[in-house]
C-alpha positions as a LaTeX table, in Angstrom:
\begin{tabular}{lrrr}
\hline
Residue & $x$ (\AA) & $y$ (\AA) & $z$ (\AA) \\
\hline
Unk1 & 88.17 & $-75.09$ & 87.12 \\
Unk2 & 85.88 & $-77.57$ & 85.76 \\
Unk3 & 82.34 & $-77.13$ & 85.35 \\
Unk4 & 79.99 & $-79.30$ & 87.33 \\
Unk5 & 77.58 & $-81.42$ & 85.70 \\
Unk6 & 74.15 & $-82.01$ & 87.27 \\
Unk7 & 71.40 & $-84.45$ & 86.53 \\
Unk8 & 67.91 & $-83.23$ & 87.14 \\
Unk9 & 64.90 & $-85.57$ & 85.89 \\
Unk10 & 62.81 & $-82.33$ & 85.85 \\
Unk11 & 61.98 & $-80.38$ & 82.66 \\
Unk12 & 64.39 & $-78.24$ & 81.14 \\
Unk13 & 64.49 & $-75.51$ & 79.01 \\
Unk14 & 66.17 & $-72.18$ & 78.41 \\
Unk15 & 65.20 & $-69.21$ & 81.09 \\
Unk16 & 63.71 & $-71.59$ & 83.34 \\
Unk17 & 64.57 & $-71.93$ & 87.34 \\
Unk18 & 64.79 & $-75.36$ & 89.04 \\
Unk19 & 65.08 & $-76.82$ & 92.45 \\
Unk20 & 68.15 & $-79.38$ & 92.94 \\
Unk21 & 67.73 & $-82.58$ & 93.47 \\
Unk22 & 68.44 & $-84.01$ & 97.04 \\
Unk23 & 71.81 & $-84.28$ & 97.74 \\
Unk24 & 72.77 & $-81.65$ & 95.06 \\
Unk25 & 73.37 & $-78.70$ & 97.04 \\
Unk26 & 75.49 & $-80.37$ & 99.72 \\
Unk27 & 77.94 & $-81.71$ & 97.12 \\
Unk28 & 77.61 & $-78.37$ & 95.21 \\
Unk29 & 78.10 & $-76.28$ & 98.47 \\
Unk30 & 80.18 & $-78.20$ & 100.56 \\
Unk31 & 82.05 & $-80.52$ & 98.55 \\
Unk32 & 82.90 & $-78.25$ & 95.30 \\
Unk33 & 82.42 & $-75.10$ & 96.88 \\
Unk34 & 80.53 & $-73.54$ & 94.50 \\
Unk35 & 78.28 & $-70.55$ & 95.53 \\
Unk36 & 75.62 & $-68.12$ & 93.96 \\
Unk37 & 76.51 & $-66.97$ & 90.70 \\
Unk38 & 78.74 & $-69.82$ & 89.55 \\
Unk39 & 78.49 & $-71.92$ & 86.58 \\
Unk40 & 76.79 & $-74.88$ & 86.45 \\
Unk41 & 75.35 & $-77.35$ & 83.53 \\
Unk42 & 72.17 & $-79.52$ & 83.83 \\
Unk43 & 71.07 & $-82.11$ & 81.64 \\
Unk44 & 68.66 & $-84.87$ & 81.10 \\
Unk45 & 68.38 & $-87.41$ & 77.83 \\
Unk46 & 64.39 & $-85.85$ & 77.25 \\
Unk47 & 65.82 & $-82.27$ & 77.06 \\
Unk48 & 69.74 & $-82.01$ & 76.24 \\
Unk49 & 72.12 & $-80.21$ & 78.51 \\
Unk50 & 71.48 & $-76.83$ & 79.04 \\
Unk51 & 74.51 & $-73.93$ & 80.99 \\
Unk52 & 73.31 & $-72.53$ & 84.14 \\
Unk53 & 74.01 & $-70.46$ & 87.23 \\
Unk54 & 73.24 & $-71.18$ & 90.96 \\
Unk55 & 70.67 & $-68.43$ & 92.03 \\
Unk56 & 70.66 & $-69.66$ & 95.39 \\
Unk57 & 72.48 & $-71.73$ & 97.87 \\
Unk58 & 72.57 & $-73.21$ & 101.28 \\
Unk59 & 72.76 & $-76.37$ & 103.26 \\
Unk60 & 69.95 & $-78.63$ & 102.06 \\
Unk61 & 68.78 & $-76.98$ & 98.79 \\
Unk62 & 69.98 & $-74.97$ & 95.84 \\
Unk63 & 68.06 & $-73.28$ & 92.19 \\
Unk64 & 69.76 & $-73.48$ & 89.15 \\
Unk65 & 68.79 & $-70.38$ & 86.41 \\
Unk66 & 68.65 & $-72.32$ & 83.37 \\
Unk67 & 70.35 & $-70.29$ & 79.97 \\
Unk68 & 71.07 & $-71.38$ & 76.77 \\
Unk69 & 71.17 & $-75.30$ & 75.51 \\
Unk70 & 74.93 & $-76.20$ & 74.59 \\
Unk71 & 73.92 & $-80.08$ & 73.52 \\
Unk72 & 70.35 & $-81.54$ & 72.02 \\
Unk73 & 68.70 & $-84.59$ & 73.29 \\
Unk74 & 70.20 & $-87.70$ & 71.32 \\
Unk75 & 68.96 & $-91.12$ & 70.75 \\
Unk76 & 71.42 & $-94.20$ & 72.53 \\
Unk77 & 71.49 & $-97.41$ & 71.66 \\
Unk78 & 69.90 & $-99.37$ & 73.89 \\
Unk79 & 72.27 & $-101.75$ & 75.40 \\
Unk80 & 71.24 & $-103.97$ & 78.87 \\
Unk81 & 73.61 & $-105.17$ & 81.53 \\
Unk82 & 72.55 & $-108.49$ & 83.43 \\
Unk83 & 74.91 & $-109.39$ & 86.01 \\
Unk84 & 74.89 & $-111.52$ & 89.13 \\
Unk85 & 75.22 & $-109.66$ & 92.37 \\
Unk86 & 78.60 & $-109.08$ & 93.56 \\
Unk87 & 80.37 & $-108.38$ & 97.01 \\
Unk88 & 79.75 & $-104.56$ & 97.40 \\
Unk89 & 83.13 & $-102.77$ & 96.34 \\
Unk90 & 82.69 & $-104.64$ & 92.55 \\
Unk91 & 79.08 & $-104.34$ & 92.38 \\
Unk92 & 80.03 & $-100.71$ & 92.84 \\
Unk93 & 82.65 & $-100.60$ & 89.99 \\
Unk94 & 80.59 & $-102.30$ & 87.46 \\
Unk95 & 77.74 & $-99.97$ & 87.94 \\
Unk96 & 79.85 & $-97.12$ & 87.73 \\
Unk97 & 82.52 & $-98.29$ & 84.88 \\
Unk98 & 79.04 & $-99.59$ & 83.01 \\
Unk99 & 77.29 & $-96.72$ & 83.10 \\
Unk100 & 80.40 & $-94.58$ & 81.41 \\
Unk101 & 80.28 & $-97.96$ & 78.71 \\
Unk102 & 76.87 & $-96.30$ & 78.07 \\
Unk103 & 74.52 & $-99.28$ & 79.48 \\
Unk104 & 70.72 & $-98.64$ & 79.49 \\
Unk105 & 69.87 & $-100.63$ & 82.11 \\
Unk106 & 71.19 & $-102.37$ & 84.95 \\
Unk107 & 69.45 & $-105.73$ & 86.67 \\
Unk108 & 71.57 & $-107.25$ & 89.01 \\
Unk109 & 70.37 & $-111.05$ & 89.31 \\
Unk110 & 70.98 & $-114.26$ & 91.96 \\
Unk111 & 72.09 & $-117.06$ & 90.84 \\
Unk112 & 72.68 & $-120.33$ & 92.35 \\
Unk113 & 76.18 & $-119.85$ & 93.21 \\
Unk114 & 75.64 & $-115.71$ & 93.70 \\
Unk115 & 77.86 & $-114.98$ & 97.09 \\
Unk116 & 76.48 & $-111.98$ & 97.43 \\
Unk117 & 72.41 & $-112.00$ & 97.18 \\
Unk118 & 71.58 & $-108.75$ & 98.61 \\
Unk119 & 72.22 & $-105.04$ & 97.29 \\
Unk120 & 70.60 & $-101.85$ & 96.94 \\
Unk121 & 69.32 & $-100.23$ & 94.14 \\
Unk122 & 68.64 & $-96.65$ & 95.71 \\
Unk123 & 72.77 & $-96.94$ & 96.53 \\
Unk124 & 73.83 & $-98.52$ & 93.17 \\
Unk125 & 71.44 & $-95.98$ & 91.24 \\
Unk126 & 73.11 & $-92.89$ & 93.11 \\
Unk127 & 76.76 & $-93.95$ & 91.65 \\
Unk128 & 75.45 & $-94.47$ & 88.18 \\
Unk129 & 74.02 & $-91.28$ & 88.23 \\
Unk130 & 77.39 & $-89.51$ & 89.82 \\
Unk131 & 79.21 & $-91.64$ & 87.04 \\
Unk132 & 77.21 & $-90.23$ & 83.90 \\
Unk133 & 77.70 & $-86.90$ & 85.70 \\
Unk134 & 81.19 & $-87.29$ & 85.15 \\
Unk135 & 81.39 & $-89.31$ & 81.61 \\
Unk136 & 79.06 & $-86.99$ & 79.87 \\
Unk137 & 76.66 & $-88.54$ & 79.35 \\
Unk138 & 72.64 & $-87.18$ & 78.91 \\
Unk139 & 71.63 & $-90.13$ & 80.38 \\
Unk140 & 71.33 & $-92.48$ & 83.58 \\
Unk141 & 71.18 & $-95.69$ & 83.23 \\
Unk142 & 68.33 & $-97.60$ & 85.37 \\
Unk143 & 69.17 & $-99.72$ & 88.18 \\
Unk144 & 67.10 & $-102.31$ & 88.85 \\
Unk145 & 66.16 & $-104.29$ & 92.37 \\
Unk146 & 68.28 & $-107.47$ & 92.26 \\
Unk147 & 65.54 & $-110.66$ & 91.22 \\
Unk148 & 66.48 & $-114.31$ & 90.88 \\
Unk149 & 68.15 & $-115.08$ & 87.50 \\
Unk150 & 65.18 & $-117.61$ & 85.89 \\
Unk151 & 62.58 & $-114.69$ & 87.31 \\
Unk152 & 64.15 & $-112.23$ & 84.76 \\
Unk153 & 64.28 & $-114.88$ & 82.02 \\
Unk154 & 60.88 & $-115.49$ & 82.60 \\
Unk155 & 59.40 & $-112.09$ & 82.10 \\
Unk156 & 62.33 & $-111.63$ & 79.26 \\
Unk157 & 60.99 & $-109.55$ & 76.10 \\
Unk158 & 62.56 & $-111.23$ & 73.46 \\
Unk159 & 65.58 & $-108.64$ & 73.20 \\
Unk160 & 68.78 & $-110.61$ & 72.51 \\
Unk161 & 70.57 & $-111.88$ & 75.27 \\
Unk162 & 74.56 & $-112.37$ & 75.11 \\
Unk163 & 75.66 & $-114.67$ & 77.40 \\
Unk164 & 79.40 & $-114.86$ & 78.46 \\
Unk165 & 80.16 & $-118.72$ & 78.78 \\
Unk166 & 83.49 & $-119.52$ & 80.03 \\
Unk167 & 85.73 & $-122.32$ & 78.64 \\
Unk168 & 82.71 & $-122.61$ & 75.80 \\
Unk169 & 83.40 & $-123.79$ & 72.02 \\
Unk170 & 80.72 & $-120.30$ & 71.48 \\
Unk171 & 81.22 & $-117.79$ & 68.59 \\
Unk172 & 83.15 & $-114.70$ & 69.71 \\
Unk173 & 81.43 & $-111.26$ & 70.13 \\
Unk174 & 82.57 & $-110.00$ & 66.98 \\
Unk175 & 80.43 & $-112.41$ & 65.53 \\
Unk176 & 77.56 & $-111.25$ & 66.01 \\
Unk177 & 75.17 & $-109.24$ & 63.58 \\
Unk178 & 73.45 & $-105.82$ & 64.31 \\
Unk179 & 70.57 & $-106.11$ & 66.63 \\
Unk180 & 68.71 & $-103.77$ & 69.04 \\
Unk181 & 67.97 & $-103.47$ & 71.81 \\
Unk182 & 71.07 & $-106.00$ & 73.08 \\
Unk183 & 71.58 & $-107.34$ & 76.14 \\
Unk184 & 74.47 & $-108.81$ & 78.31 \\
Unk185 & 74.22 & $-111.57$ & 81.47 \\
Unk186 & 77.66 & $-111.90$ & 83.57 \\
Unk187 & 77.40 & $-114.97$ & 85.45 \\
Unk188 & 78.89 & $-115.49$ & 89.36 \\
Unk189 & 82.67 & $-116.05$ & 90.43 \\
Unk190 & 81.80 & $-119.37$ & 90.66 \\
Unk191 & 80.04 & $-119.39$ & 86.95 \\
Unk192 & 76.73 & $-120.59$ & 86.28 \\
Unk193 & 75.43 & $-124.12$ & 87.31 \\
Unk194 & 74.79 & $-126.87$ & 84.81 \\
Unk195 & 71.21 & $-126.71$ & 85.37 \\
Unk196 & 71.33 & $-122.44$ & 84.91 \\
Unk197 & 73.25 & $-123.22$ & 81.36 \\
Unk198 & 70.71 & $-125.74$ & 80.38 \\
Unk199 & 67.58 & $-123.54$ & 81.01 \\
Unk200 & 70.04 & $-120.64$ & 79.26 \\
Unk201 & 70.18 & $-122.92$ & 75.67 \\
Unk202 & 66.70 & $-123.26$ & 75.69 \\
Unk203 & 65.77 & $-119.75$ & 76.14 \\
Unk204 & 64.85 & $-118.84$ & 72.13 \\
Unk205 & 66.75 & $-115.12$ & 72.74 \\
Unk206 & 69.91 & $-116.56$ & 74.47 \\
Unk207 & 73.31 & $-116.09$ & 72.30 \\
Unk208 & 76.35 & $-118.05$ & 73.57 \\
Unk209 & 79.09 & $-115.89$ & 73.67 \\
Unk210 & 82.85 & $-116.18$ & 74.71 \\
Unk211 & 85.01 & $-113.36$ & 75.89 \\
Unk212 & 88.14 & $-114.88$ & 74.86 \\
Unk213 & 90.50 & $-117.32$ & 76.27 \\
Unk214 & 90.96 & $-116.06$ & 79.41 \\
Unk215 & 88.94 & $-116.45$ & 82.67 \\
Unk216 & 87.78 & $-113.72$ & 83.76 \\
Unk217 & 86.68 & $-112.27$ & 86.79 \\
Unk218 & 83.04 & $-111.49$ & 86.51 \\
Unk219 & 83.57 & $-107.50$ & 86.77 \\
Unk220 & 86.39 & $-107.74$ & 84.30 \\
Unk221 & 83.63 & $-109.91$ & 82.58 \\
Unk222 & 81.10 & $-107.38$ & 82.62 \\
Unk223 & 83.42 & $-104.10$ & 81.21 \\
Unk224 & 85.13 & $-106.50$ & 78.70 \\
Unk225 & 81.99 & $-107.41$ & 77.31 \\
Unk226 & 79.76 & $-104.05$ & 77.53 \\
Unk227 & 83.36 & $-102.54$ & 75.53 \\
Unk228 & 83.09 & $-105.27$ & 72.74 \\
Unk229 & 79.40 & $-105.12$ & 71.89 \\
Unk230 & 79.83 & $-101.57$ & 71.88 \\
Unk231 & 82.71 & $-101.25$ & 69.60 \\
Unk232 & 80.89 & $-103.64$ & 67.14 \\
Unk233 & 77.55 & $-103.42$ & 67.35 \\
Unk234 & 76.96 & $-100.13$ & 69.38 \\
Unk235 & 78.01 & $-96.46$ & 69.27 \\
Unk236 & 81.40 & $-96.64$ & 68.98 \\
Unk237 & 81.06 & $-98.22$ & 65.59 \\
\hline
\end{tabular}
């Protein structure tokens, strides 16, 4: 039997005792059926993952008994996903399949031909932090409110930011040198409009980028290009 893996944003360290996070206990209790006693691990990326037991159980709320720390806190690269908002069952799957891809941050953003202009981050946020759960991860990524594309680019840090142009005469991924922190901006189904492109080239921190070619749908878009800037200029490398 596996060993459940638990996210808590509060401090950890060894001998310590901590209140679950809401939620926790039900899927703990109910769904795993795990009771006092039983092995747990809990982990942040400030503190590491530390092994645990439950001392104490019931509908609504559970304490973990913190003992020793089986991993240390480790630095990630910090690697952005931009993507426009998709119908709910993709959205879904890119959060989740992008946070195991090891994405820092998530910002879903409108465009003009965005079907799909609403979402919510409390939701999205909840299956990146079940998917880390599972991938191993010591971190969450953050999930952002959704905010219209040129909004983002606006308040934009000067971070590099790859751009997946279809059909474009743009160098391929592997192209491109080292550089952190790195971002990544998925377009809609539909792609982005002429005028979207245009402000895009004239943004000083925008790299053209193709992803092959293939069209591809935007969440295939999204995992194909998070797994290529990872494997060359991430930490798979």
């Amino acid at each position: 039997m596996s060993i459940p893996r638990l996210y808590l944003e509060t401090p950890l360290a060894e001998g310590a005792e901590v209140e679950a996070a809401p939620g926790q206990a039900h899927h703990i209790g109910t769904v795993l059926r795990r009771g006092a006693g039983d092995a747990v691990r809990v982990f942040n990326a400030r503190d590491g993952e530390f092994a645990a037991r439950i001392a104490s159980i019931r509908k609504d709320r559970a304490r973990f008994v913190l003992e020793g720390r089986v991993r240390d806190a480790a630095p990630e690269p910090e690697l952005r996903l931009l993507v426009a908002v998709l119908k709910r069952d993709a959205m879904d799957w890119v959060v989740e399949k992008a946070t195991e891809l090891g994405a820092t941050l998530i910002q879903p953003v409108v465009t003009r031909r965005t079907i799909a202009e609403r979402t919510k981050a409390e939701r999205l946020a909840a299956i990146a932090r079940g998917a880390a759960e599972q991938c191993e991860r010591l971190s969450v990524p953050e999930v952002r409110d959704a905010l219209p594309l040129h909004r983002v680019l606006d308040s934009w840090d000067g971070a590099r930011l790859v751009v997946a142009m279809e059909r474009s005469l743009a160098a391929p991924l592997r192209a491109l040198p080292p550089a952190h922190p790195l971002a990544l901006l998925i377009g809609p189904e539909g792609g982005f409009e002429a005028a979207e492109l245009d402000d895009l080239r004239r943004r000083p921190f925008v790299v053209p980028a193709a992803l092959g070619p293939r069209i591809l749908r935007a969440e295939t878009a999204a995992v194909a290009g998070l797994a290529a800037l990872q494997a060359i200029v991430g930490d798979w490398t």
